[in-house]
VEXDREN-2710 file (C-alpha; in Angstrom, 1 decimal):
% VEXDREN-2710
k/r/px/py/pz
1/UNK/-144.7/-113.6/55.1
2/UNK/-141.1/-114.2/56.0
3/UNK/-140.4/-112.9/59.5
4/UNK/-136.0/-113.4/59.2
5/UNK/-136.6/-109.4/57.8
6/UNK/-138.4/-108.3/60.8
7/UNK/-136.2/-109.8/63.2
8/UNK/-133.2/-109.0/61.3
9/UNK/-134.0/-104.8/61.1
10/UNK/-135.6/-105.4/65.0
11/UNK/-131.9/-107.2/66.0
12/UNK/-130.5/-104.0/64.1
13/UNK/-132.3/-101.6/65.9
14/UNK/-131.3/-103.6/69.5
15/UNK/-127.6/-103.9/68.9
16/UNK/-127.8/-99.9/67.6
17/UNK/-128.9/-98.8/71.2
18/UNK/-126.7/-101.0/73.2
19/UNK/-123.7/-99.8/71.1
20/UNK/-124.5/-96.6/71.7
21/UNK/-124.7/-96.8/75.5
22/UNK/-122.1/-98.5/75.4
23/UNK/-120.0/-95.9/74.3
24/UNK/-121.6/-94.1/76.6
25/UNK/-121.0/-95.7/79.9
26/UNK/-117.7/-96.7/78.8
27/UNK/-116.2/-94.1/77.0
28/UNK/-117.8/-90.9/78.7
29/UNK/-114.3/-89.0/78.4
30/UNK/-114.9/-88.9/74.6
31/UNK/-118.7/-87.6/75.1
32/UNK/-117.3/-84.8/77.2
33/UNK/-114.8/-83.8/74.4
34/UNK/-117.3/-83.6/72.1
35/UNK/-119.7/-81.6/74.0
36/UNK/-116.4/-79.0/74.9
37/UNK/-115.8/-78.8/71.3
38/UNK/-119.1/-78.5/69.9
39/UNK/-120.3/-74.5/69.9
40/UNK/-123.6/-73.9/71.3
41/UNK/-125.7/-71.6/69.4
42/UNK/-125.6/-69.0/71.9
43/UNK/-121.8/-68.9/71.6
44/UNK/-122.3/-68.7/67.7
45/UNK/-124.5/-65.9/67.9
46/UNK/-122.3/-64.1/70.2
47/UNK/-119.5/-64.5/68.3
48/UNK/-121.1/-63.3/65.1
49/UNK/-121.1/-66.9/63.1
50/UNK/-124.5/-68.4/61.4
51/UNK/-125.3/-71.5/63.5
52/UNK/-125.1/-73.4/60.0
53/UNK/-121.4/-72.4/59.1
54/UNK/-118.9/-75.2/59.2
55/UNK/-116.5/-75.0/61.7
56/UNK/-113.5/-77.0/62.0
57/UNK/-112.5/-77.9/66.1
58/UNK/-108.8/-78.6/66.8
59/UNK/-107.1/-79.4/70.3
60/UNK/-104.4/-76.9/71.1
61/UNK/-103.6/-77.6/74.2
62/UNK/-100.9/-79.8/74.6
63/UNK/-99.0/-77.6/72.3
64/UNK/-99.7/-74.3/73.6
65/UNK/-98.6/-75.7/77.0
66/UNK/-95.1/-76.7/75.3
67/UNK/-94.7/-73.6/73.7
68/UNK/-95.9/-71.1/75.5
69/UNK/-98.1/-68.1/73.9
70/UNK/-97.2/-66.9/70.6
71/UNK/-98.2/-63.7/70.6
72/UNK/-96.9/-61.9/72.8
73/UNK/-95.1/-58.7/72.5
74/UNK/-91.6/-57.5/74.5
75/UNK/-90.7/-54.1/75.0
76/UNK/-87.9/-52.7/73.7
77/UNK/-86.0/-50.5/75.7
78/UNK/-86.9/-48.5/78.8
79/UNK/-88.5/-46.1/76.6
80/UNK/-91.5/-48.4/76.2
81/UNK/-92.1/-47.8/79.6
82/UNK/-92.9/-44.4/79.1
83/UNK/-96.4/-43.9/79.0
84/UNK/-100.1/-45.8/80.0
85/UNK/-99.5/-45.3/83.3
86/UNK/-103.1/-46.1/85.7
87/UNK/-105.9/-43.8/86.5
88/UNK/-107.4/-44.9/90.3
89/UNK/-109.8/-44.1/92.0
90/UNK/-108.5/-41.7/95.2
91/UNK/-110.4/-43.5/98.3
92/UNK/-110.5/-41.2/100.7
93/UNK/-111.1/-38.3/99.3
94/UNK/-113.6/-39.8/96.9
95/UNK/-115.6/-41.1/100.0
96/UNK/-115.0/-37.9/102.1
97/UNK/-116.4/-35.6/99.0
98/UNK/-119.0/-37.6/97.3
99/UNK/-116.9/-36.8/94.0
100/UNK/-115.0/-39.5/92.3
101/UNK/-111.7/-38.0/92.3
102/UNK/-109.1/-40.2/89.9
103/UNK/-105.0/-39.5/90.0
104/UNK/-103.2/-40.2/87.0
105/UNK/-100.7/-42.2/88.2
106/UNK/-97.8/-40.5/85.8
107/UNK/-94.8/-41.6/89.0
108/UNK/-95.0/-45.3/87.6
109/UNK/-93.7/-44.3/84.2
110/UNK/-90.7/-47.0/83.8
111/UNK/-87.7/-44.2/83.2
112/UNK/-87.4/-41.6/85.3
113/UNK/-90.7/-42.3/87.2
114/UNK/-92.3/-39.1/86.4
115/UNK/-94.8/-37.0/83.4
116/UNK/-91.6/-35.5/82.4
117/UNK/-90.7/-38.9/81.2
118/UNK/-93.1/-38.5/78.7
119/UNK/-91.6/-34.8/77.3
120/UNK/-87.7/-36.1/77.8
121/UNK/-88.6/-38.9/75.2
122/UNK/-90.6/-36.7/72.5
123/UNK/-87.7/-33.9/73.2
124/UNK/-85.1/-36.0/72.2
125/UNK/-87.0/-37.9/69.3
126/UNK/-88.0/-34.8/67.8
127/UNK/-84.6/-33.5/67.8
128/UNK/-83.6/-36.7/65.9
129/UNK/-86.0/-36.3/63.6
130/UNK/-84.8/-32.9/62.7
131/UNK/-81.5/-34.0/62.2
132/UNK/-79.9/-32.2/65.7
133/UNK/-79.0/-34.7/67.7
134/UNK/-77.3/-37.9/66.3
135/UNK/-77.2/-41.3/68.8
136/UNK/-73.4/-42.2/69.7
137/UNK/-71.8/-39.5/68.3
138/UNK/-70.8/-37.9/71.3
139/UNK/-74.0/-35.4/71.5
140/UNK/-74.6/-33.8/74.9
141/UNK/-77.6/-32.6/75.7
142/UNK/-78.2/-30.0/77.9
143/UNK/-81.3/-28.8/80.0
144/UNK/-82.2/-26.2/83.0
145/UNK/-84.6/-28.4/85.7
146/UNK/-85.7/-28.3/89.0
147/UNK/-84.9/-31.8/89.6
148/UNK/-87.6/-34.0/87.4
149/UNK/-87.1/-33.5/83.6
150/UNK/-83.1/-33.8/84.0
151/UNK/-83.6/-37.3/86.0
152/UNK/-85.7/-38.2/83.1
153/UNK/-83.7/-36.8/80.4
154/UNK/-80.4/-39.1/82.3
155/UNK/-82.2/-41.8/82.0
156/UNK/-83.7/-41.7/78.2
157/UNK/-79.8/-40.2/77.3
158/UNK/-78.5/-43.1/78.4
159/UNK/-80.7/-45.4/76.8
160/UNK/-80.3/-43.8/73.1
161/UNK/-76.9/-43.3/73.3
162/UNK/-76.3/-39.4/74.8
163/UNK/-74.7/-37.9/77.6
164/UNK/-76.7/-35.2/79.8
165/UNK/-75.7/-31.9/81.6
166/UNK/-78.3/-30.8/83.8
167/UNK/-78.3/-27.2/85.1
168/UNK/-80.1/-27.1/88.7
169/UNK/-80.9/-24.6/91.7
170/UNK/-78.8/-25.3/94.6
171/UNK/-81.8/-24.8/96.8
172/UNK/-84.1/-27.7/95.6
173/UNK/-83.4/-30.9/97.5
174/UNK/-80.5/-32.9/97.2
175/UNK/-81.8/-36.5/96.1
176/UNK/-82.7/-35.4/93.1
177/UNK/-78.7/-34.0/92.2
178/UNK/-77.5/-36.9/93.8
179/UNK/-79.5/-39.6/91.3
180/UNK/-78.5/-37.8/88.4
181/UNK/-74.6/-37.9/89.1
182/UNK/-75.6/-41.7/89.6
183/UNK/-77.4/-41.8/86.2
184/UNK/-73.9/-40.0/84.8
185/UNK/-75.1/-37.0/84.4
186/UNK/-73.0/-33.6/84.6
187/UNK/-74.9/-31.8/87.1
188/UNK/-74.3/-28.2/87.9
189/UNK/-76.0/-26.8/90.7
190/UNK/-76.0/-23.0/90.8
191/UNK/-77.2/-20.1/93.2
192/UNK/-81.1/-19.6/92.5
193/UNK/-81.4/-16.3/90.2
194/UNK/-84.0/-14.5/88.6
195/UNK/-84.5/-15.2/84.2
196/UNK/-82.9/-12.2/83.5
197/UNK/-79.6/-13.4/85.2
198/UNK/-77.2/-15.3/83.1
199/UNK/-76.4/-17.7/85.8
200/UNK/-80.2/-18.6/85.9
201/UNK/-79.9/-22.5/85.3
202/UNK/-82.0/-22.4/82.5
203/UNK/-79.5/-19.9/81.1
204/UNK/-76.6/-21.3/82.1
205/UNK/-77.4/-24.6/80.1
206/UNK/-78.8/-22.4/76.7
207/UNK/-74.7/-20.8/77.1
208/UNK/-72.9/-24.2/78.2
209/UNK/-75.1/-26.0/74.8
210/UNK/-73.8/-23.1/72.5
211/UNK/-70.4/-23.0/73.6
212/UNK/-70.4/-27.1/73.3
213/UNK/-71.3/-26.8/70.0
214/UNK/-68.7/-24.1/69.4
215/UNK/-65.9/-25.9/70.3
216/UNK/-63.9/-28.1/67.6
217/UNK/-61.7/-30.0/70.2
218/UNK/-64.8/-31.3/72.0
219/UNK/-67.0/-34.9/70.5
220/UNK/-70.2/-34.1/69.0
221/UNK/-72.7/-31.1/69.6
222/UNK/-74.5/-29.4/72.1
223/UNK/-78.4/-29.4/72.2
224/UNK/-80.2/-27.7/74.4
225/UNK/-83.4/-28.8/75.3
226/UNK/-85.5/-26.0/76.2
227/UNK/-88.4/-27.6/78.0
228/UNK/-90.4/-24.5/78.9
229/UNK/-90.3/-23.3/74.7
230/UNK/-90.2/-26.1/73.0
231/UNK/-93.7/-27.6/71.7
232/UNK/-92.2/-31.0/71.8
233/UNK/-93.5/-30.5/75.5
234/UNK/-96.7/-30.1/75.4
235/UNK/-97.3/-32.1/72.3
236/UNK/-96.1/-35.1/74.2
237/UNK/-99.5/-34.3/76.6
238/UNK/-101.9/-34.0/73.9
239/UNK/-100.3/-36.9/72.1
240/UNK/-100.2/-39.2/75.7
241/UNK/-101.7/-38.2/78.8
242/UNK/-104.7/-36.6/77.2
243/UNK/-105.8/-39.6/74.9
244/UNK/-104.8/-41.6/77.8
245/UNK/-107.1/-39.8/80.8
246/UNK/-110.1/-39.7/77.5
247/UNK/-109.8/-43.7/77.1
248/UNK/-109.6/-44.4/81.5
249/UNK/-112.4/-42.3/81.8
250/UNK/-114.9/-43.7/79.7
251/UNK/-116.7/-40.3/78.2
252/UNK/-117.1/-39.1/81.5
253/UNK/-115.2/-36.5/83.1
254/UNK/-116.2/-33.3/84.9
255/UNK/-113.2/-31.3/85.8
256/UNK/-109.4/-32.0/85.1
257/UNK/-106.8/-30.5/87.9
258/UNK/-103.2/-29.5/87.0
259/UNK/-100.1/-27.3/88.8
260/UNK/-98.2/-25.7/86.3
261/UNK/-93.9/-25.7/85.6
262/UNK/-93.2/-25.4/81.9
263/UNK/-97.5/-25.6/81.4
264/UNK/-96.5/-28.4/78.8
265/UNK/-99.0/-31.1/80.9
266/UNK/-102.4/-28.9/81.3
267/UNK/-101.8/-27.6/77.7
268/UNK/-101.6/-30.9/76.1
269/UNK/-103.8/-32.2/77.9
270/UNK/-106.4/-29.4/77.9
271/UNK/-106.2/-29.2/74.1
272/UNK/-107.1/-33.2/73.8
273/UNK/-110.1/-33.1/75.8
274/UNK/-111.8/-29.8/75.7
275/UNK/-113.2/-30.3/72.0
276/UNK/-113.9/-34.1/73.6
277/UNK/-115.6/-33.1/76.5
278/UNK/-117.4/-29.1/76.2
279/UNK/-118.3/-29.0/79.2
280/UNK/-115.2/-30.2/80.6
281/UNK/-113.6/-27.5/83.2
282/UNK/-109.7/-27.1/83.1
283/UNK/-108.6/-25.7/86.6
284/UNK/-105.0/-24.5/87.3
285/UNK/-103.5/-25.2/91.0
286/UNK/-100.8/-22.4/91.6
287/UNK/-98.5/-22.8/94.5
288/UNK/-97.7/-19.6/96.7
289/UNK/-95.3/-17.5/94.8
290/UNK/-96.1/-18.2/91.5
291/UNK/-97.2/-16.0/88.8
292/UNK/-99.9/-18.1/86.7
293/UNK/-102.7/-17.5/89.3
294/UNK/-103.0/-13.7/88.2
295/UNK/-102.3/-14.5/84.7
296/UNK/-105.2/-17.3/84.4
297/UNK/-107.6/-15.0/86.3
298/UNK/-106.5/-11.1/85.2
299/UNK/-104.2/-12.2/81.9
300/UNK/-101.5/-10.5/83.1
301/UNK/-98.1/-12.2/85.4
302/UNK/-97.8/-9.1/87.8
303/UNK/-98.0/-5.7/88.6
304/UNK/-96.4/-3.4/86.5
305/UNK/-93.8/-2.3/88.7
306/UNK/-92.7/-6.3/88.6
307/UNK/-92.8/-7.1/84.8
308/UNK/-90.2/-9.1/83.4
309/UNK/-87.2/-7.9/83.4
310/UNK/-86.7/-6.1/86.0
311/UNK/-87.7/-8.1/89.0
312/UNK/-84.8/-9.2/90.7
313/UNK/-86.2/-11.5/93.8
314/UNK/-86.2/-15.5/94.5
315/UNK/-88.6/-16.7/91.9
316/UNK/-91.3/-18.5/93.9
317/UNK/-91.3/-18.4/97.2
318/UNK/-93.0/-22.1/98.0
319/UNK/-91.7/-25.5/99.4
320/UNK/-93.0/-27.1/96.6
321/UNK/-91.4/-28.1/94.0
322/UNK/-91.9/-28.3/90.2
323/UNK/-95.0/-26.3/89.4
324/UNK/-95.1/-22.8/89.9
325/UNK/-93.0/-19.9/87.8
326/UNK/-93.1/-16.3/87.2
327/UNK/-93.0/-15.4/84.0
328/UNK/-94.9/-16.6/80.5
329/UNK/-93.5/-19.7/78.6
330/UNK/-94.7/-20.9/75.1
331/UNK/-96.0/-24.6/76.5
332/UNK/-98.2/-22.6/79.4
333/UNK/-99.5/-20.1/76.6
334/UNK/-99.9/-22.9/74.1
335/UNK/-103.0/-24.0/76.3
336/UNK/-103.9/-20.9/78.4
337/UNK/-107.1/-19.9/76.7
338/UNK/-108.8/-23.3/77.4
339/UNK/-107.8/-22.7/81.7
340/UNK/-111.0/-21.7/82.8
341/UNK/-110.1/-21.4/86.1
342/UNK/-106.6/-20.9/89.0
343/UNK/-106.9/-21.5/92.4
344/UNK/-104.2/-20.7/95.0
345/UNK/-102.6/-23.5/97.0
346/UNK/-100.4/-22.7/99.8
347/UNK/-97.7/-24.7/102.0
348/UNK/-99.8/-25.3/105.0
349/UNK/-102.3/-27.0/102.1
350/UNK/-99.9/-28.8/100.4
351/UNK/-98.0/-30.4/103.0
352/UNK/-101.2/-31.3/105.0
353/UNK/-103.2/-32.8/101.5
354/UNK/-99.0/-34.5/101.6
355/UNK/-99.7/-35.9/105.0
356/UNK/-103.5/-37.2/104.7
357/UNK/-103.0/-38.8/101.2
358/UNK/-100.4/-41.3/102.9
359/UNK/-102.1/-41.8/106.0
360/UNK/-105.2/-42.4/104.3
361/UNK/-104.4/-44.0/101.0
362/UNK/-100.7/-45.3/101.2
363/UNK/-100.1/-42.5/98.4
364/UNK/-96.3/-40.8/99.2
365/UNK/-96.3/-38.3/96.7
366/UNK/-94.5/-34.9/96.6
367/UNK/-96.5/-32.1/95.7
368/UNK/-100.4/-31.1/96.4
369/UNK/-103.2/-32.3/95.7
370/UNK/-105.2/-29.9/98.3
371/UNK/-106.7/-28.4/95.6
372/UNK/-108.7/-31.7/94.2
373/UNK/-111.0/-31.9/97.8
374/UNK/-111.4/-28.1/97.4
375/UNK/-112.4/-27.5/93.6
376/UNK/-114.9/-31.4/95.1
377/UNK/-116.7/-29.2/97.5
378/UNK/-117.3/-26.0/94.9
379/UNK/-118.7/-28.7/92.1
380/UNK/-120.9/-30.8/94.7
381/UNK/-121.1/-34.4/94.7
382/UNK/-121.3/-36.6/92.1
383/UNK/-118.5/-35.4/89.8
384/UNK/-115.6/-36.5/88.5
385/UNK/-112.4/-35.0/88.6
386/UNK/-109.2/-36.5/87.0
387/UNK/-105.6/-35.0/88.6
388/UNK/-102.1/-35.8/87.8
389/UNK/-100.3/-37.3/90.9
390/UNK/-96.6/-36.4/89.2
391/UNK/-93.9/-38.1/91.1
392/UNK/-92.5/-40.1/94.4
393/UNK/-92.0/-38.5/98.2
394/UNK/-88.9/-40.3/97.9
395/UNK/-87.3/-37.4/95.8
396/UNK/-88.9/-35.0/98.3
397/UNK/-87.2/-36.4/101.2
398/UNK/-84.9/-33.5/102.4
399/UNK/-87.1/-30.8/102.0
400/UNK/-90.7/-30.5/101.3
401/UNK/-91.4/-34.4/103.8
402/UNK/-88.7/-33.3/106.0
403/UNK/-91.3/-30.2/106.9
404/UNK/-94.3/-32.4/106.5
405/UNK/-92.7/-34.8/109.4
406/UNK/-93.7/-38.4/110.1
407/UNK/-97.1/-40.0/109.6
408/UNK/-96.7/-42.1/112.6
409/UNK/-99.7/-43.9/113.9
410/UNK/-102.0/-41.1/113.0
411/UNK/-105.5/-42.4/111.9
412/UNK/-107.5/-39.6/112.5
413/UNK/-107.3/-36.5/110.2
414/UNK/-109.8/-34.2/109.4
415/UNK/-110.3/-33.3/105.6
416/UNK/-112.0/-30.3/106.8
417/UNK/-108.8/-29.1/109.1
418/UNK/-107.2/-29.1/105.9
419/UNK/-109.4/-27.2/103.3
420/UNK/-109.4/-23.6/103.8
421/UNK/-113.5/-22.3/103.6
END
């Protein structure tokens, strides 16, 4: 038998391995490409794909590093900043309670750095939407605050083409007047009045809107805003926060902790996550002064020898401001029923919970959130409770920090010095 075939296929077979080791040893760049490229059947599974589909590799890379992603998306406006703001974890009192207590950080919305961000937007859209308020036509529009909806209604005016006159206490502190003349607001700051007064600020802006409106010599219309009636408020909640908080939380959540202005945030909010969560408890934190206490526990505001109308006294007596009222608004009674419980927070609580959240946390916020470490003890460890940390110490400077005082070097505070028993 001829042995020229034998050699020939054994030659073959040689130069077959040597060729391939070659490429080996001298091209291993083009073996480590391959091996990059080519899926593993683990990643196939995980990604859903039969390990027998055909899949076609391509190099991107060169070409995504020349032009950059391609998908992503740029806000438009400062009104995309409005909203998705962070729920975190509050250290120290999380630690000091054995409850994981979460703020909801609604000052780091982009506009006016506040939840009333949120309600100045859907305010003004929904007025657009129902053909009252036209952008660049010289509408003004016009609102009664205690400082945060007007800085965030200045802002979002100026962005959609409005002006805004803002109707103010003269007893709340003075930052908050002084950034709205900077946002070019009209600001009027009148003597504090009971609701029945017609120089009430919310009053006084419902009259200055009207008679705006009513005059022919003047560009555009008046609208006024009504933030504790109108349901634009507490639908921006239940259309926002809530969803928002559900989402962050991850299908747990114990107890959710809220003051109370307008009531448009716990309303929204409660109405979101009650049917979401049933055994979810919705706690209202009333300030000293304030009305919604008695009308949470006992369904009515006050005695009858106070009703509305005929009491004639400073409204609510309390440093803090922006929660707190004395009489019933449409927002607070759109969620009232779903409240299952008030507690009282007073000033000596407030500014203290002021004091340890910065000295323990870095948080510089303005109003309380005593009530959070109190409502942790009643529901023992292992809950979680979700509060609204609403907006900066910054705006808070003159008044409610300016009785709070310096931190200093102060290390040492004691949660339980602070929590009435």
């Amino acid at each position: 038998m001829d042995s020229r075939p034998r050699l020939f296929l054994t030659t073959a077979f040689l130069c077959g391995v040597l060729l391939t080791l070659g490429f080996k040893d001298f091209y291993p760049d083009l073996e480590r490409r391959f091996r990059r490229k080519r899926p593993t059947s683990s990643t196939l599974a995980a990604a859903g794909l039969e390990s027998k589909a055909q899949i076609d590799l391509e190099d991107h890379t060169e070409k995504d590093l020349r032009s950059g992603t391609q998908d992503v998306k740029i806000a438009e406006g400062i009104g995309a900043c409005v909203g998705n703001t962070p729920l975190f974890r509050i250290k120290s009192l999380s630690e000091e309670t054995g409850c994981d207590i979460l703020g909801k950080a609604e000052f780091l919305n982009g506009a006016g750095g506040s939840p009333k961000d949120r309600v100045a937007l859907n305010l003004i859209k929904t007025a657009e939407e129902q053909g009252l308020l036209t952008p660049h036509s010289g509408d003004t529009i016009y609102e009664g605050t205690v400082g945060s909806t007007g800085i965030s209604l200045a802002t979002i005016c100026r962005a959609r083409g409005y002006l805004a006159h803002i109707c103010m206490p003269s007893d709340v502190a003075t930052e908050k007047s002084d950034l709205l003349l900077k946002l070019g607001a009209v600001v009027d700051r009148v003597p504090p009045a009971p609701i029945i007064d017609p120089m009430h600020f919310v009053n006084r802006a419902r009259n200055l809107a009207t008679d705006h409106t009513a005059d022919p010599s003047r560009p555009g219309r008046g609208y006024f805003a009504d933030q504790f009636e109108n349901p634009a408020n507490w639908q921006a909640h239940f259309e926002g926060t809530g969803p928002e908080i559900f989402q962050q939380c991850g299908g747990k959540l114990d107890a959710f902790v809220a003051g109370a202005g307008t009531g448009g945030t716990i309303a929204g909010v409660a109405r979101f996550l009650k049917p979401r969560f049933p055994s979810l408890r919705v706690i209202l934190a009333d300030p000293q002064g304030s009305g919604l206490f008695n009308r949470v526990k006992y369904g009515v505001m006050f005695d009858t020898l106070e009703k509305e109308g005929t009491r004639r006294r400073s409204q609510v007596d309390t440093v803090v401001e922006g929660i707190g009222i004395n009489r019933v608004t449409a927002n607070f009674e759109a969620g009232r029923e779903l409240i299952d419980d008030a507690i009282k927070v007073n000033d000596k609580e407030a500014l203290a919970m002021a004091r340890w959240l910065a000295e323990k946390d870095g948080i510089f916020v303005g109003s309380s959130s005593a009530v959070n470490s109190r409502l942790a003890h009643q529901m023992g460890p292992g809950h979680r409770i979700v509060t609204i940390l609403c907006d900066s110490g910054t705006r808070h400077l003159s008044k409610f920090w300016a009785q709070a005082g310096n931190i200093g070097g102060k290390t040492d505070s004691d949660l339980n010095d602070i929590i009435r028993p």
